[in-house]
Structures are given as C-alpha cells and as structure tokens.
C-alpha positions as CSV (number, residue, x, y, z in Angstrom):
1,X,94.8,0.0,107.5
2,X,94.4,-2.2,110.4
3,X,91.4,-1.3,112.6
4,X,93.6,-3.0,115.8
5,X,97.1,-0.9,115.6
6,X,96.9,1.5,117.9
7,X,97.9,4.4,115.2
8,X,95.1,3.7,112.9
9,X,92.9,5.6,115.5
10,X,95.2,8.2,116.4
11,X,95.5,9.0,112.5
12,X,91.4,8.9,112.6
13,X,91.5,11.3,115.4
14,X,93.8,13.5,113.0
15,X,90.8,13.7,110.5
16,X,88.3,14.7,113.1
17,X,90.5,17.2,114.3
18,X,90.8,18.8,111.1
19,X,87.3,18.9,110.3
20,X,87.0,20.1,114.2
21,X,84.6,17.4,115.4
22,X,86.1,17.7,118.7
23,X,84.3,14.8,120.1
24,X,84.5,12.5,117.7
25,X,88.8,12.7,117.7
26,X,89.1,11.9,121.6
27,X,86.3,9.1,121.4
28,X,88.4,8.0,118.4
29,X,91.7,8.3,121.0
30,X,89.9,5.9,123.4
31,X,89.1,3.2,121.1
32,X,93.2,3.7,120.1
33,X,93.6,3.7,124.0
34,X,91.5,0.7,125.5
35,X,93.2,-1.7,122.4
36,X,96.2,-1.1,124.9
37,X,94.6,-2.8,127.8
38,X,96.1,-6.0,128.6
39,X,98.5,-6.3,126.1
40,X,102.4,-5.8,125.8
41,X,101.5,-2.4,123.9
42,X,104.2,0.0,122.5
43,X,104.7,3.1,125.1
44,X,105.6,5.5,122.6
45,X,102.4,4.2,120.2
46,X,100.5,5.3,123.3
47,X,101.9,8.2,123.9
48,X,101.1,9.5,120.6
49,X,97.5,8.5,121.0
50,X,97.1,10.0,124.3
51,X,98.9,13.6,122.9
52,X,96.3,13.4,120.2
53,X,93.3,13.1,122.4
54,X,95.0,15.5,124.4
55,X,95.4,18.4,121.3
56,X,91.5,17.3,120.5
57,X,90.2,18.0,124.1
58,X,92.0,21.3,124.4
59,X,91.1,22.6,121.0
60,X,87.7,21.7,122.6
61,X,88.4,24.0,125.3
62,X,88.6,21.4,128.3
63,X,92.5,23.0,128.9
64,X,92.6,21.6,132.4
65,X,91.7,17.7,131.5
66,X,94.4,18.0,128.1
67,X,97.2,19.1,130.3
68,X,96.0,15.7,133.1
69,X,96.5,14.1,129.1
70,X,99.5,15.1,128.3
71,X,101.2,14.8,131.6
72,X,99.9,11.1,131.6
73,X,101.6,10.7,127.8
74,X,104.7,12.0,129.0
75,X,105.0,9.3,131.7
76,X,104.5,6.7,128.8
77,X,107.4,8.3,126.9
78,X,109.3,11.6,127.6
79,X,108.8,13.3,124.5
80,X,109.9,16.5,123.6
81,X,107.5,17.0,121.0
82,X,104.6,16.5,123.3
83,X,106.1,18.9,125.5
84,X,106.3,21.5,123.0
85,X,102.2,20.5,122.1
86,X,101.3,20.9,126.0
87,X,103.3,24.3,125.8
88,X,101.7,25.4,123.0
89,X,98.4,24.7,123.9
C-alpha cells in the first residue's frame, strides 16, 4: 500500500463507508484529492476518488453537494458507472 497513490485513499474511504463513518470516508477522499494538486495526475484515478466522496457525502445525507461531486467527476472522466451511482443515489 502506498499512502501517495491516489487509490489507496479512495479504498480507505471504502472501509469508512462500510462501517458508515460518513465523515471520515470524504476527509479520507480529500487527502486522495489534494495528492492531485500540481501534478500530472490520472483523470480517471480522480474520478473514482471524487465518486467515492461523492457516494460517502450522500449516504450522509448532503444529496445536493454529492450530486456538485459527481457532476465534477464526470468532467474528469465520462463514466457510465458514476452515472449510474449519481442516478442511484
């Protein structure tokens, strides 16, 4: 496990979300997030990151800032797995 790929927090976030600590996935997403900043990062990486944070803040009930979320993963990389998660949500 590598603390500085991307993924590794994403697959953190997963854990949170399964034990439904909420807030500890989407801080988990923006640690994932800001490693992006400056760098020549991987769109679809980031995508996935942002979709996760995304799934964490609606199952948190904040629907309106998930779908802002997901919109902004979509226009990292058209996905039509994250649709389906922003349609399901």
């Amino acid at each position: 496990m590598n603390p500085d790929e991307i993924l590794f927090h994403s697959n953190v976030a997963a854990c949170y979300i399964e034990e439904k600590k909420f807030e500890d996935a989407i801080k988990a997403c923006d640690v994932g997030i800001e490693k992006t900043k400056g760098t020549n990062y991987d769109y679809v990486k980031l995508a996935k990151v942002m979709a996760r944070k995304a799934s964490a803040m609606g199952k948190n009930g904040d629907i309106d800032a998930a779908v802002v979320v997901y919109e902004a993963a979509l226009l990292e990389n058209n996905d039509s797995k994250i649709k389906d998660e922003m349609k399901a949500m």
